[in-house]
N, C-alpha and C positions, 0 to 999 in steps of 0.2 A: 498863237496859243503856246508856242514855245517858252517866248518872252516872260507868258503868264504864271508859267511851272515854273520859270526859273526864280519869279521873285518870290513863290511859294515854301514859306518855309516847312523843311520837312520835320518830321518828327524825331528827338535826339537817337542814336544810337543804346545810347547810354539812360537806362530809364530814371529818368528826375524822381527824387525822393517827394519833391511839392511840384503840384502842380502847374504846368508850364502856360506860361501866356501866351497864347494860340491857339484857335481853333481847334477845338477837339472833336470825334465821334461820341453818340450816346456813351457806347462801351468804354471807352478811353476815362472820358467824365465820370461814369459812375466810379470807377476803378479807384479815383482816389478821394473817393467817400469813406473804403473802409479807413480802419488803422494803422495799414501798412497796404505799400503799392505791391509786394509780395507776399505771399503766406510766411516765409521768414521773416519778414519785418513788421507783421500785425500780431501785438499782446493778447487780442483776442481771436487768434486762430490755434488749434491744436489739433493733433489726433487725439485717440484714448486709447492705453491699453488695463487689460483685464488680468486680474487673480484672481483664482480662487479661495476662497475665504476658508481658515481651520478653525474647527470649535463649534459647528453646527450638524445637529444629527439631522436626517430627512425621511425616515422610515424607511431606510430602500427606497425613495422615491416613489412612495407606491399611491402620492396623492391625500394622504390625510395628513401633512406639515406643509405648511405652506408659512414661507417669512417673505414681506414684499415692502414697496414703499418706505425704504428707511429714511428719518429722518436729518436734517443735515446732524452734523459731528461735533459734538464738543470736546472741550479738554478741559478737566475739575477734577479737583482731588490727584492728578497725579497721573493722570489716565483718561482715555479716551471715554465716552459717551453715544450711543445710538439708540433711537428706538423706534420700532417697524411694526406693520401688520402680521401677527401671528397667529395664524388659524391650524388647529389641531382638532379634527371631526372623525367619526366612524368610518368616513368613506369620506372620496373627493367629490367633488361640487357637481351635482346633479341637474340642475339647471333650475330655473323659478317655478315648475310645475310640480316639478318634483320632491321642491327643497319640502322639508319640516322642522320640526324643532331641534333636530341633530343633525339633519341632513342639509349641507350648505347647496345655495343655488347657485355660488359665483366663488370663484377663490379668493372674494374678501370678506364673506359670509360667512355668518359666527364667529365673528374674529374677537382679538381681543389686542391693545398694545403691550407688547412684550419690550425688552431694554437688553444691549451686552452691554461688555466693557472690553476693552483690550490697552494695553502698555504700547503694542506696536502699531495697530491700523490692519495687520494681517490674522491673526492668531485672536480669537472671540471666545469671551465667558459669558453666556446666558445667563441672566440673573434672574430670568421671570418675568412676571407680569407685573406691569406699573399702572397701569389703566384698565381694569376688568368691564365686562358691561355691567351694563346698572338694569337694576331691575324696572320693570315694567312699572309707568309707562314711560319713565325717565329718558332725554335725548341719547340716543345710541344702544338702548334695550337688546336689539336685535344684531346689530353687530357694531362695532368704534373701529376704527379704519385710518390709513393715511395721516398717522401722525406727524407733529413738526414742532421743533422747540423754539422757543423764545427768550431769555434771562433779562430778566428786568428787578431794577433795582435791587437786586441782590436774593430776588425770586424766581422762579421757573417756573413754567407755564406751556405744558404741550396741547397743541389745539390736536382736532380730528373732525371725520368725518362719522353722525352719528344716525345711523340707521335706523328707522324706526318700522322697516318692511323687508322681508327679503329682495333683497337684491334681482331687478330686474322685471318687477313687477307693476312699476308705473317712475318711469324717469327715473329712478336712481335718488330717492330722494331721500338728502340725506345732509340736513344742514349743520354749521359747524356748530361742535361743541367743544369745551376748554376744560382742567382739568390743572391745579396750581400748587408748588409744592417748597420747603425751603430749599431742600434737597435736591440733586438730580437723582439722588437713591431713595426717593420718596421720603414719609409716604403722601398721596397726591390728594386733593380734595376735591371733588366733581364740581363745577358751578351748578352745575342741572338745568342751567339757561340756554335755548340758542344766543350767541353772541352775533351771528351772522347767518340771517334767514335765507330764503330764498326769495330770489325776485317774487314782483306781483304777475298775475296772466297776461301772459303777451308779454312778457321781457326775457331776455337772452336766457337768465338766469332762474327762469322761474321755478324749476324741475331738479335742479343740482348745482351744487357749489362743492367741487370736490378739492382735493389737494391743495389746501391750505397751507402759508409757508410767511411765516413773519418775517421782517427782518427792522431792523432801528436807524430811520434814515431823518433826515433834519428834523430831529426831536421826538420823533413820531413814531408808531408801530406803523409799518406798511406790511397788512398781509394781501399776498397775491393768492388770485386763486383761480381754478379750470372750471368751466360750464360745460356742458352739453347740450345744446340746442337745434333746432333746423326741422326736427318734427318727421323726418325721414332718416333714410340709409342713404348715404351713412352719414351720422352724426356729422355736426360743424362743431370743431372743438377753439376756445378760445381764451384769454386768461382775462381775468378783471383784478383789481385792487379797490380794496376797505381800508383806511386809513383811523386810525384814535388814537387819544391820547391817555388810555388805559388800557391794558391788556384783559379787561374785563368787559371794555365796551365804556358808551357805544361806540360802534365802528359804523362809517360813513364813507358809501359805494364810492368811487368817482366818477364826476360828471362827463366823463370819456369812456367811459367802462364800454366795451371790453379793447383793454390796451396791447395786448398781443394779441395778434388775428390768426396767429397758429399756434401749433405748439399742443402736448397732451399732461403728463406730469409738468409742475411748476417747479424748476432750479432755476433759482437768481444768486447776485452776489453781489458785496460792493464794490466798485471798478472805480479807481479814481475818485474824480467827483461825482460819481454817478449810479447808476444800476447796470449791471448785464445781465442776459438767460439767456439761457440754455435752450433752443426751439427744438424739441425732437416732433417725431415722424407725421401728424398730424398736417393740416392745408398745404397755401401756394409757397409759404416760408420756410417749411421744415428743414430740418438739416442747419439751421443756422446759430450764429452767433449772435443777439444782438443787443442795444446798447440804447442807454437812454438819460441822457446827462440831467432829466429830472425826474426819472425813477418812472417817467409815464408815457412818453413819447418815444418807443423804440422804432431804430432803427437796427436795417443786416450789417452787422461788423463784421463777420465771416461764416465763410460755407466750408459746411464739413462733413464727416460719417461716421459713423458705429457710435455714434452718442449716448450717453446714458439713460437709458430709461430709470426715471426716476430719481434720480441723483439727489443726494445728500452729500454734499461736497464738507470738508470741515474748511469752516471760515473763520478764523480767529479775528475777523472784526466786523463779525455776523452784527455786534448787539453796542460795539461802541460807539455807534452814529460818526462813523469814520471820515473826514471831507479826503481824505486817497488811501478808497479802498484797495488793498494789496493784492484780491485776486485768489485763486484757488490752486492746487497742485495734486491734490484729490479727494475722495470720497467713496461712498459707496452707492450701489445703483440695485437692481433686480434683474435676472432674467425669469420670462414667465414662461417659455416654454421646454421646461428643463427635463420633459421625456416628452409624452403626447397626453392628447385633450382629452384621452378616458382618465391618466391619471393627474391631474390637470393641480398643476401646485409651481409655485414660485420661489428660487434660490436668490439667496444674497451674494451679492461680488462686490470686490473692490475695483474700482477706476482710477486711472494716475492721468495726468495729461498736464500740462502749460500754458498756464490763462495765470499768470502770476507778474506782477512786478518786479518780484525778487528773486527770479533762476531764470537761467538761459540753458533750455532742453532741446539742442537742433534737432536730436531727432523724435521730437514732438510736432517739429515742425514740417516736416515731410507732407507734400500733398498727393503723393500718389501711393496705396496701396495694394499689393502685391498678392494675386490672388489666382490658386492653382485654378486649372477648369474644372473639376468637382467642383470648388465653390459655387459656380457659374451652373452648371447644370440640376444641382438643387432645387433650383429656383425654376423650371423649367417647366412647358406648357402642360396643363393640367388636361385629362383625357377629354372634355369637350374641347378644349383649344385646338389641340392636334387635329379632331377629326373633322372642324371646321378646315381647319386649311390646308386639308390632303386634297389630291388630286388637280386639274388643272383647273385654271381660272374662271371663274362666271362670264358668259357672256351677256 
């Protein structure tokens, strides 16, 4: 048995950049599937850190402003580009029994899309609404939600989610609508068509297509986009792709749909030759990185935390059908619970982080984050938890 270790070769001291010819464990093999065999040496591993954004009032946070889902970021004219869910109501969101014509059921009810600008990416000028609802019974009547840009041939084109019910009141049902303009300062013209229905009964998608998000990948518009399915609590959340070759339609599901199996808001990007997203908090994948050298087949590139909900990253080769996509460095995202759920509204932040071909931010690259015990105790058993597992054990 001796003999037999000895002819055994052991594993380098020195860990191989490529993968070494020799038996490996599971663990070992997966390891150098990502991009890199360490989180410093993988492009698509980062932390995120957070600003807070100047230039947005909130009422005192008292629940009637609410800014969410921002769009990814451009730069035209000289200057930045965004635009988000803005809902401003008499009162904050009462839930679907309660909502009415003025009273929102969900904090993305009665919205409407608003737009800033800024020079820097930190400091924001509100410019209004770009997107209003449209009158009854026109797609998005009842609220327009979850916008995303696209530029195409020398026009612009923000999709959304167009609500035709209050929110919460049967699936979320709310298929895309589009919205086209020469400008990114408008003014915008409604197509008034869904471009992108929902499934028929019985498919993943049949109840909701939310978080629509273009981008221009081998000639094509690819928009991705989030379902909610599963018919129980809690939700199965998962992404699909429509592909055309008009930003008008038609767009045509793929025959893989749904292409990410976790994940809740859609941020993707172009990576090389390829696609990445962004998987936040949703299924078995959340928290990851991952990556799909035909924009449909993703794989985990990397595992991470505090990810952006909702990310609008600025990708300056979001729309040139890039064959090496450069990658991101930031954007903006939401946080929704920016007091508690009576006054229930959503702030805009900025996100920085290192998913870039062109900088090197080692401490982006850090995998351990640093975290007092208040953090930790926050989070901590809620008064049925404790009082199940006081005292001594069941026999």
């Amino acid at each position: 048995m001796g003999a037999a270790r000895a002819e055994q070769k052991a594993f380098p001291f020195v860990l191989p950049k490529e993968k070494p010819d020799m038996p490996l464990s599971a663990a070992v093999e997966r390891n150098y599937r990502y991009m890199g065999v360490q989180p410093q040496d993988n492009e698509l591993y980062s932390q995120f850190k957070y600003t807070e954004l100047k230039g947005f009032d909130y009422n005192n946070h008292d629940g009637t402003i609410s800014r969410r889902d921002p769009s990814k970021v451009i730069f035209a004219n000289g200057k930045y580009y965004v635009w988000y869910t803005h809902r401003e109501t008499e009162t904050s969101p009462k839930g679907a029994e309660k909502s009415t014509d003025t009273i929102p059921s969900s904090d993305w009810d009665l919205s409407e899309i608003w737009y800033a600008t800024s020079e820097d990416g930190f400091t924001w000028q509100e410019q209004g609404v770009a997107v209003p609802r449209p009158a009854k019974p026109n797609v998005g009547w009842r609220s327009v939600s979850t916008a995303d840009i696209l530029e195409w041939k020398g026009k612009y084109y923000i999709y959304y989610q167009g609500f035709m019910e209050a929110s919460g009141k049967r699936g979320d049902d709310c298929p895309v609508a589009v919205s086209y303009a020469d400008s990114p300062d408008g003014p915008w013209t409604p197509y008034n068509e869904i471009v992108i229905p929902n499934g028929a009964e019985g498919e993943w998608d049949q109840y909701s297509i939310h978080d629509p998000y273009p981008l221009v990948y081998k000639g094509k518009i690819y928009l991705y986009y989030k379902s909610d399915f599963g018919g129980g609590k809690p939700l199965v959340r998962m992404q699909g792709l429509a592909t055309a070759d008009n930003p008008l339609g038609p767009f045509t599901k793929h025959p893989l749909n749904p292409v990410i199996a976790s994940g809740h808001e859609t941020t993707l990007f172009p990576f090389k030759q390829g696609i990445a997203a962004l998987v936040i908090r949703d299924g078995n994948e959340h928290f990851t990185v991952q990556y799909a050298e035909d924009g449909v087949n993703f794989n985990i590139a990397a595992i991470t935390q505090m990810m952006p909900d909702a990310g609008g990253p600025f990708i300056p080769d979001a729309f040139t059908d890039t064959k090496d996509g450069r990658g991101i460095t930031w954007g903006l995202s939401h946080f929704t619970n920016a007091t508690d759920w009576s006054e229930n509204h959503s702030v805009l932040t900025r996100f920085d982080c290192d998913l870039s071909q062109d900088i090197d931010d080692p401490a982006m690259k850090q995998s351990t984050l640093y975290q007092k015990p208040e953090d930790f105790y926050r989070y901590g058993l809620n008064k049925k938890q404790r009082e199940s597992r006081q005292g001594p054990p069941k026999k």
